[in-house]
C-alpha positions as CSV (number, residue, x, y, z in Angstrom):
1,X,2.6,-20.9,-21.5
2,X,4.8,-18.2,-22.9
3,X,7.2,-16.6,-20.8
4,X,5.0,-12.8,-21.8
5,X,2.0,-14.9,-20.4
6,X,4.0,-15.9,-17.0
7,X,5.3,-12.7,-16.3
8,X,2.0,-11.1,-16.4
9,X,0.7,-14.0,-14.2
10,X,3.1,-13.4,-12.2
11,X,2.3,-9.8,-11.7
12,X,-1.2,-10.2,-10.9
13,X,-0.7,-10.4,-7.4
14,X,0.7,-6.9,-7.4
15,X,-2.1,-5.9,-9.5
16,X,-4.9,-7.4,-6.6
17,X,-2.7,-5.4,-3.6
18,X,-2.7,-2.5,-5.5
19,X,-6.4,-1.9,-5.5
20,X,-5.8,-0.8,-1.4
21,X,-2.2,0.2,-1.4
22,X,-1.8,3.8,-1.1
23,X,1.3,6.1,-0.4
24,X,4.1,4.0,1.3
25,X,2.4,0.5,0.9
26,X,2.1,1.6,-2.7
27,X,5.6,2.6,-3.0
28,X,6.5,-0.3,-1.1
29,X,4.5,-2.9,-3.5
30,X,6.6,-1.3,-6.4
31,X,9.9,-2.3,-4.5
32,X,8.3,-5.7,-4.1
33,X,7.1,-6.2,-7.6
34,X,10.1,-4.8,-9.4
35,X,12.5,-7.2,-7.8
36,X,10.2,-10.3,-7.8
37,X,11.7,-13.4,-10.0
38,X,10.0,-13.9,-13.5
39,X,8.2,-10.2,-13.3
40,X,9.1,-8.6,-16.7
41,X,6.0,-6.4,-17.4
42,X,4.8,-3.4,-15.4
43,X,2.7,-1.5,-17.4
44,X,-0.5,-2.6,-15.8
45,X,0.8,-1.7,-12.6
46,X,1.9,1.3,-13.6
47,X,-1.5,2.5,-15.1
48,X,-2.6,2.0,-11.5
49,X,-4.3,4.9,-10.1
50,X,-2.9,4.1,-6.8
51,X,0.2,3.8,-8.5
52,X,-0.1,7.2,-9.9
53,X,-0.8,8.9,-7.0
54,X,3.0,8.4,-5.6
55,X,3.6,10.9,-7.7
56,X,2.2,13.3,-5.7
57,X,4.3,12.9,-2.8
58,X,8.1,14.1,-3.0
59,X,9.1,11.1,-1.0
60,X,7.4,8.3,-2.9
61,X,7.3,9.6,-6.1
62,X,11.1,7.8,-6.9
63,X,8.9,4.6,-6.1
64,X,7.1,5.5,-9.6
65,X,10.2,6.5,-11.4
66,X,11.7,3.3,-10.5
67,X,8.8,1.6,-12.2
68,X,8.6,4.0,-15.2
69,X,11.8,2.8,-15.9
70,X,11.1,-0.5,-15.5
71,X,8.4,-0.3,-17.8
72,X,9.9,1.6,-20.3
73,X,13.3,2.5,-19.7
74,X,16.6,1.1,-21.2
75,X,20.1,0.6,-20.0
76,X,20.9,4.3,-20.7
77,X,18.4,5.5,-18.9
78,X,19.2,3.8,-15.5
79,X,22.9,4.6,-16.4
């Protein structure tokens, strides 16, 4: 198994709460997920619609930006 493919297995857990996590549990599984061992991709997580919604809350939507960068972001970024 590659380590691409372990990551995402990894992440699929995350994936399966997301389905019912909304507002603080969601921003909460973010936390979880971006500091879990041997989790390197986000992007599916991200797409999340649950996900998304954090957005529209002023005090979650960091929770979303934290994984944005995750996802995307580089060293600078975080800097």
């Amino acid at each position: 198994m590659s380590a691409l493919e372990s990551s995402v297995r990894k992440l699929e857990p995350f994936l399966l709460m997301a389905k019912s996590a909304k507002g603080a549990a969601a921003a909460k599984l973010v936390e979880n997920a971006t500091a879990a061992p041997g989790v390197f991709v986000f992007a599916e997580l991200l797409e999340h619609p649950n996900i998304q919604e954090l957005a529209n809350n002023p005090q979650h939507a960091p929770y979303l930006e934290l994984l944005k960068l995750f996802s995307y972001g580089t060293y600078e970024d975080y800097k």
